[in-house]
N, C-alpha and C positions, 0 to 999 in steps of 0.2 A: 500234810501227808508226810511220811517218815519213809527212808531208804530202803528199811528191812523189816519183814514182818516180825513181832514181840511175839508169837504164839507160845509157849515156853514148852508146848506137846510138839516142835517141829525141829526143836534142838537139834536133838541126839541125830533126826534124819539129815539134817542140812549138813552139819558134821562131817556124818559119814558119807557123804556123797560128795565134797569137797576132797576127802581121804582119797576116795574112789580116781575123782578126774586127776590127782595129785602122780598117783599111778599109772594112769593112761599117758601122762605128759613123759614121767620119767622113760617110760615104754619104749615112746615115741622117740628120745632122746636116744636111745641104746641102738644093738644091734637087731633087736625085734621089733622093729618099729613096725608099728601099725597100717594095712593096706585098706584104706575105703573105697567102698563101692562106688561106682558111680551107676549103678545101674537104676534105672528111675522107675522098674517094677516094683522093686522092694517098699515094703509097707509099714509105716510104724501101729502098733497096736493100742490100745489107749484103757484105762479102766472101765472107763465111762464114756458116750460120746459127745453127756452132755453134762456140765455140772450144773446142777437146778441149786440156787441158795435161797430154798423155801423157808425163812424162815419170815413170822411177822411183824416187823414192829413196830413200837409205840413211840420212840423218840430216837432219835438221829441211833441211829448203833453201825458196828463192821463186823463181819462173819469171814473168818477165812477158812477155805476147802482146800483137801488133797486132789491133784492128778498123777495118776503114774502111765510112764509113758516106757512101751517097750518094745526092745527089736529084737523080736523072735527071729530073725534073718540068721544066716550063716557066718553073712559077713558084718563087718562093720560099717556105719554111716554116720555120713557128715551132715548133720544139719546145716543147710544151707540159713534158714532165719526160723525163727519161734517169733513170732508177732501178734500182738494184740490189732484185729483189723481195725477199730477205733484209735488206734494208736495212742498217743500223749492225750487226744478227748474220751477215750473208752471211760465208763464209772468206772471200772473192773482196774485191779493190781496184779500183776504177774510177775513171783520171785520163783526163779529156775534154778535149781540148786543152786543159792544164794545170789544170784546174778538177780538185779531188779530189770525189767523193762520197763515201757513197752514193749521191747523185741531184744533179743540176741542172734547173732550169725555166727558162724563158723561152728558149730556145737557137736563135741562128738559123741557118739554111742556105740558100744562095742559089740560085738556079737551076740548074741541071747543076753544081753545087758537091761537094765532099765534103770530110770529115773524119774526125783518126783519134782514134781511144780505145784507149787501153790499159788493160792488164786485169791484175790479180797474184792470186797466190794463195800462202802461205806452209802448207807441209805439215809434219806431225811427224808419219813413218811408222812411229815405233813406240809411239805413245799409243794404247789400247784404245779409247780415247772415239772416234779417227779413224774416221770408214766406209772402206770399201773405196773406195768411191765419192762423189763432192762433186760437188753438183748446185744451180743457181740459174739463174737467168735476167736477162740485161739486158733492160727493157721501154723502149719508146720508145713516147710517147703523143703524137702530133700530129691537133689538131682532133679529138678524142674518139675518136679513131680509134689502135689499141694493135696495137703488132709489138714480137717479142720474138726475143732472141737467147739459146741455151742456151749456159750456161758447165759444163764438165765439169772435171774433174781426178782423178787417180790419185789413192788416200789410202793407207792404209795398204803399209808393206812388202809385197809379193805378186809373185805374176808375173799379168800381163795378157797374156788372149788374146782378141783379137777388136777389135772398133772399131764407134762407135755406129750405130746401122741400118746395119750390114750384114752381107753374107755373107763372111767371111775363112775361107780354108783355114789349116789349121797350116803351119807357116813351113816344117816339114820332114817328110817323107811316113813317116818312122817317128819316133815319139816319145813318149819318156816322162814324163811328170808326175812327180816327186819329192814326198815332203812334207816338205823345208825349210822351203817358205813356202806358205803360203793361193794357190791360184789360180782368179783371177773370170776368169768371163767374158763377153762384152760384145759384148752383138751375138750373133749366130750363128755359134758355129766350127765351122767341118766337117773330119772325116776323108775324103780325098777318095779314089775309086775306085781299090781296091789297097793302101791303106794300113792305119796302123795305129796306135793309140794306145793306152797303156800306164798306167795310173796304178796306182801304189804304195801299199801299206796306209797306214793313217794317214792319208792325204791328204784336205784340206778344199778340197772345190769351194765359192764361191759365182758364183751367177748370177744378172747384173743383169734386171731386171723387162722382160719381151719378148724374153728371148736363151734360148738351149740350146745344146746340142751334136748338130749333124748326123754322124751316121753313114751314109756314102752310098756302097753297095757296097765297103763296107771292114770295121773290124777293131775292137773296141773290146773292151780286155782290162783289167777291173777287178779287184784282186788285194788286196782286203780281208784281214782275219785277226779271229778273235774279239778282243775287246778293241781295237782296232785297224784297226774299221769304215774306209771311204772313203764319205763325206759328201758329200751332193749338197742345196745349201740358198740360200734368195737372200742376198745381200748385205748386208742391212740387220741389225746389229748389236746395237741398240737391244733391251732387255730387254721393251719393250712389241710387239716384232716377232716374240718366240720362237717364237710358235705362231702366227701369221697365215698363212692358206692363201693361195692367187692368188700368191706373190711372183715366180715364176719361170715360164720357160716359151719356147717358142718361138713369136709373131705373125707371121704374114706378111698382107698386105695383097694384095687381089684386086679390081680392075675388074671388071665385066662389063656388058654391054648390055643395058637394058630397056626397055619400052616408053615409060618417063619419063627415059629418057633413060641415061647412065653412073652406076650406083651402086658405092660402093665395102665389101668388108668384111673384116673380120678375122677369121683362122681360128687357131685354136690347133693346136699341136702339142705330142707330146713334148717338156718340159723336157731328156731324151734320145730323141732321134728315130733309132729303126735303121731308113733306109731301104734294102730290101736287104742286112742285115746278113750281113757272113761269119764264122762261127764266132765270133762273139762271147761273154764270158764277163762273168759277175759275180757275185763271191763277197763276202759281207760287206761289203755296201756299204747306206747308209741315207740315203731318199730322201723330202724333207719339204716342207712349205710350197711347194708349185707348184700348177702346174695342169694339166698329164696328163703325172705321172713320170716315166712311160716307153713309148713306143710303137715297135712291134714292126711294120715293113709288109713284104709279100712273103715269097718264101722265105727260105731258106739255102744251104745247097750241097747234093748229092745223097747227102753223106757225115755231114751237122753240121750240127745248127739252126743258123736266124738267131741264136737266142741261146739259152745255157747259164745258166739266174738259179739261186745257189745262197744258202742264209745270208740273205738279203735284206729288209732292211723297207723297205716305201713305205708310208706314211702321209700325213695332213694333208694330203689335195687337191683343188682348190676345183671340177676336176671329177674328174678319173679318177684311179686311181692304176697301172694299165697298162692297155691300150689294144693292141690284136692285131686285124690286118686281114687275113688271109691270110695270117698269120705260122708260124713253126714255133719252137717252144718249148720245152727241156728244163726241169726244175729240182725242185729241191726245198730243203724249210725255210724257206720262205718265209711272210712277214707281210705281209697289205696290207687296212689298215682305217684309219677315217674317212676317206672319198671322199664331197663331194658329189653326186657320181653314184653311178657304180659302181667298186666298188674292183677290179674288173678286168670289162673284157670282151674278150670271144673273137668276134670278128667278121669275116663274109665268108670263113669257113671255116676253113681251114689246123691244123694238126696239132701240139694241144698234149698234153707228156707231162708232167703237176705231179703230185709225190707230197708230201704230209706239207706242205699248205701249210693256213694259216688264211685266211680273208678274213669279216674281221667289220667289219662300216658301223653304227659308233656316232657318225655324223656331226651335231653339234648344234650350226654355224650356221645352221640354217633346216631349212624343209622339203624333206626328199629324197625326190623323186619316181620313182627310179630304181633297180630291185634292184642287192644288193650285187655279185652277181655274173651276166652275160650272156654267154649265146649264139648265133649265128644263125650262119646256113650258106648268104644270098642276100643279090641287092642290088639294086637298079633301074637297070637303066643307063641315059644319058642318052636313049634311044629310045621308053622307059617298058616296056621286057623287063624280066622277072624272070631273074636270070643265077644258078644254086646253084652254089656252090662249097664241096667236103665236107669234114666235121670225120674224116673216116676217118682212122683212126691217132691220135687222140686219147685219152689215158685220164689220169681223175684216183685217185687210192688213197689213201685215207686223209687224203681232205680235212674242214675245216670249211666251208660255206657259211651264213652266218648273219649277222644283223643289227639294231638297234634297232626294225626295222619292223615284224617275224615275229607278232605281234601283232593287226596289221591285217586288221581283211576285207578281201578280196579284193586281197592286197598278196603277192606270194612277193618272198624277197630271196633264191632261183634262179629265174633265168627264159631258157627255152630257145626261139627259131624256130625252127626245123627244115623245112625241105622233104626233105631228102634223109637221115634220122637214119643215124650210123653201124652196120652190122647187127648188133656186138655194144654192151653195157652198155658204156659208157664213162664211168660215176663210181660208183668202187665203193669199200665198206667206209668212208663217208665220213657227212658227216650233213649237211641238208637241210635251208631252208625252203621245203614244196612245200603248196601247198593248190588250188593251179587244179586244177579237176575235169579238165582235160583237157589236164595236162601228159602228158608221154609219160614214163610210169614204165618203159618198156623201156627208156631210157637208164642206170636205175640198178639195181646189184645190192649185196646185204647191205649196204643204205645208211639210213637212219633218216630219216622226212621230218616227225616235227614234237616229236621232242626239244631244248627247249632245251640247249647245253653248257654245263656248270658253270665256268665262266670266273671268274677268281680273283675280279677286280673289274673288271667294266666302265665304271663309273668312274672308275679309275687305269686300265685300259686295259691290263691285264695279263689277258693271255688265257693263261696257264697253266691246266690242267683238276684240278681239285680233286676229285671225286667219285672213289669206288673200284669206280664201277658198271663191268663189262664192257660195257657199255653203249656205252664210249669207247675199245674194244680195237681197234683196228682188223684188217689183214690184211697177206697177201706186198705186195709194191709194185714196181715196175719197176727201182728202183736201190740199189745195196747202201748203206744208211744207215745208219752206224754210229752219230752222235751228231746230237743233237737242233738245235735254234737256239742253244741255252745250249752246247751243247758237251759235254753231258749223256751219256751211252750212252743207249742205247733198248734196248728189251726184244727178242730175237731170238723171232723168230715170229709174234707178236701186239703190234709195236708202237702205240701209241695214236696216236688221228687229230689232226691238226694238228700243227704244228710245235712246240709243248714237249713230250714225252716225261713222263708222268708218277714222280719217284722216290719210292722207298718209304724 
């Protein structure tokens, strides 16, 4: 690491801004000496608020960026400190008109004055120890009063898509994801209306903390394979981050008016958000550490769900692990357990078909107030109507519904609203935590409502079915299913419920 940045384009500014404070001193020295502010309203201005150093590389490289920093104020201000919050451990280099940090104190700026800082960051993209992402902040502390500027950078080898707070479409309206390289993404990227995104077995998503992938009247084709899953996971690398729920997801920000005036909040979405999706698909794909996996809004076409989920685990999330508002939904083989919430709900109606799926909520960061699995069929609209919209065409066969809570009085972890139930049984040959006296058991047929399943170890979280009781045989199912989540055959006739297959 060297004192002073070599840019040879930073010359002439570092120069003249040495010139500049050279004058302020002499100033100060005279009979005009200079009066600062101590008033801790005053604000400094910045070019940017954040300097992103998108650039990508292939072997160790260093990029260095401009900041200008200025004070529109009347009067003059004392920089109390300019600090790098990483201090002497930051990646990030900070020279202040030629001053190196990590930090400087005492720093002055004149009235409608400005100054620049430059910023370096040296990257090695193919050290594991690299994040995807490199993250600090420059802090500016004048009269107690603290504004900060964010510093980003690309880290490891990958492809980047997306840019920080915002919404970016993909560069090109069909496109496929390769798995050469790991790709994050950043910000919110969307498939835009008509389009279509493609990702290949193997492939490793991560997703930086407040970003996901918008699906919005388009196409999202995930093309997993046994052995060979497509990973959907956030960015943070670190062995103490394995299993940490919340990392990912999609935040947007909402105004509205109240009587105390504009308040603001933040709404979560799908880490994969299909809004409108058209025939979308996903086979072998494994969906972790976020906070609502995957959400499913609106229909499909009149031909193909919104979405076809096949092979699929979601797990580990901090609320949902899918999330269906009026969606339409094929799938089968599927796993989705520990959800802070609910590891799926089926909500505001719409028309799901899951055969041979598990959904067990053995969630044990805190207390889960929320069955594993829900349903309802209405919703309030802004007028204070009740609006039903029906599960008709909905069937589940040979599911599990079950959870760490099934224990509880007065706790089912299935729990159905219903205004308008569909006229036939719609979960059938499946098994059940049911204890409300006044669930609607005409929704179920040859279905079992307070047998524990013999699950290998809950513990390890291996939901394979151990017992040899009939008990766990299930029935026909709506699609022809040859092999299990493992890859397993299943027994023709009476395959067993949930997604492993028991072998003899």
């Amino acid at each position: 690491m060297t004192n002073r940045f070599k840019s040879p384009a930073t010359k002439d500014l570092v120069h003249a801004s040495w010139a500049l404070l050279a004058v302020v001193l002499l100033w100060s020295a005279g009979c005009g000496k200079v009066q600062f502010s101590d008033d801790p309203t005053l604000e400094l201005e910045f070019s940017s608020d954040t300097v992103l150093f998108d650039t990508v590389f292939t072997t160790i490289g260093s990029v260095t960026l401009p900041l200008k920093v200025y004070n529109r104020n009347q009067e003059a201000l004392r920089i109390d400190e300019i600090a790098l919050s990483g201090g002497s451990d930051s990646p990030f280099r900070v020279n202040i008109d030629g001053e190196v940090g990590p930090s400087v104190t005492d720093w002055p700026l004149l009235a409608e004055d400005s100054m620049w800082i430059f910023l370096e960051v040296t990257v090695d993209p193919n050290s594991e120890q690299t994040p995807f992402v490199i993250e600090d902040e420059l802090r500016f502390n004048a009269n107690g009063a603290e504004q900060a500027v964010s510093l980003i950078a690309w880290g490891q080898n990958a492809h980047f898509h997306g840019g920080l707070n915002e919404l970016n479409p993909l560069p090109t309206c069909d496109e496929v994801w390769t798995n050469d390289l790991p790709h994050v993404i950043y910000g919110i990227v969307e498939v835009e209306p008509g389009c279509k995104l493609t990702i290949e077995e193997g492939t490793q998503v991560h997703v930086h903390n407040g970003g996901g992938l918008l699906v919005y009247q388009s196409t999202l084709d995930v093309q997993g394979a046994l052995g060979s899953e497509v990973v959907f996971q956030g960015d943070r690398l670190e062995d103490s981050y394995a299993d940490v729920p919340g990392q990912w997801g999609i935040e947007l920000d909402f105004q509205f008016e109240t009587e105390y005036g504009i308040e603001e909040v933040t709404a979560q979405r799908g880490g994969i958000w299909l809004y409108g999706g058209v025939e979308c698909t996903m086979d072998y794909a494994i969906l972790k550490n976020g906070t609502i996996g995957l959400q499913v809004d609106t229909t499909g076409t009149s031909t193909a769900p919104a979405l076809d989920i096949r092979n699929t685990i979601i797990h580990n999330m901090s609320a949902y692990g899918m999330y269906a508002q009026g969606g339409t939904i094929d799938g089968f083989n599927n796993l989705f357990y520990d959800c802070g919430q609910s590891t799926a709900a089926f909500t505001l109606g719409g028309a799901y078909r899951l055969d041979h799926c598990t959904f067990a909520n053995y969630w044990s960061e805190g207390v889960r107030q929320a069955p594993s699995v829900l349903f309802t069929d209405w919703y309030e609209d802004i007028n204070g109507n009740i609006q039903v919209r029906s599960l008709e065409g909905s069937q589940f066969n040979n599911c599990i519904f079950w959870g760490n809570n099934y224990s509880l009085t007065d706790f089912d972890e299935l729990v159905v609203s219903l205004l308008n139930p569909p006229a036939n049984p719609f979960i059938r040959n499946s098994s059940v935590d049911v204890q409300d006296e006044d669930f609607p058991l005409e929704i179920l047929e040859a279905t079992t409502t307070d047998n524990a399943p013999p699950f290998a170890s809950t513990s390890e979280r291996d939901f394979h079915l151990t017992s040899n009781n009939t008990l766990w045989d299930g029935g026909a199912g709506q699609f022809a299913i040859g092999l299990d989540l493992d890859g397993m055959p299943r027994v023709i006739g009476l395959p067993d419920k949930g997604c492993f297959e028991r072998q003899q």
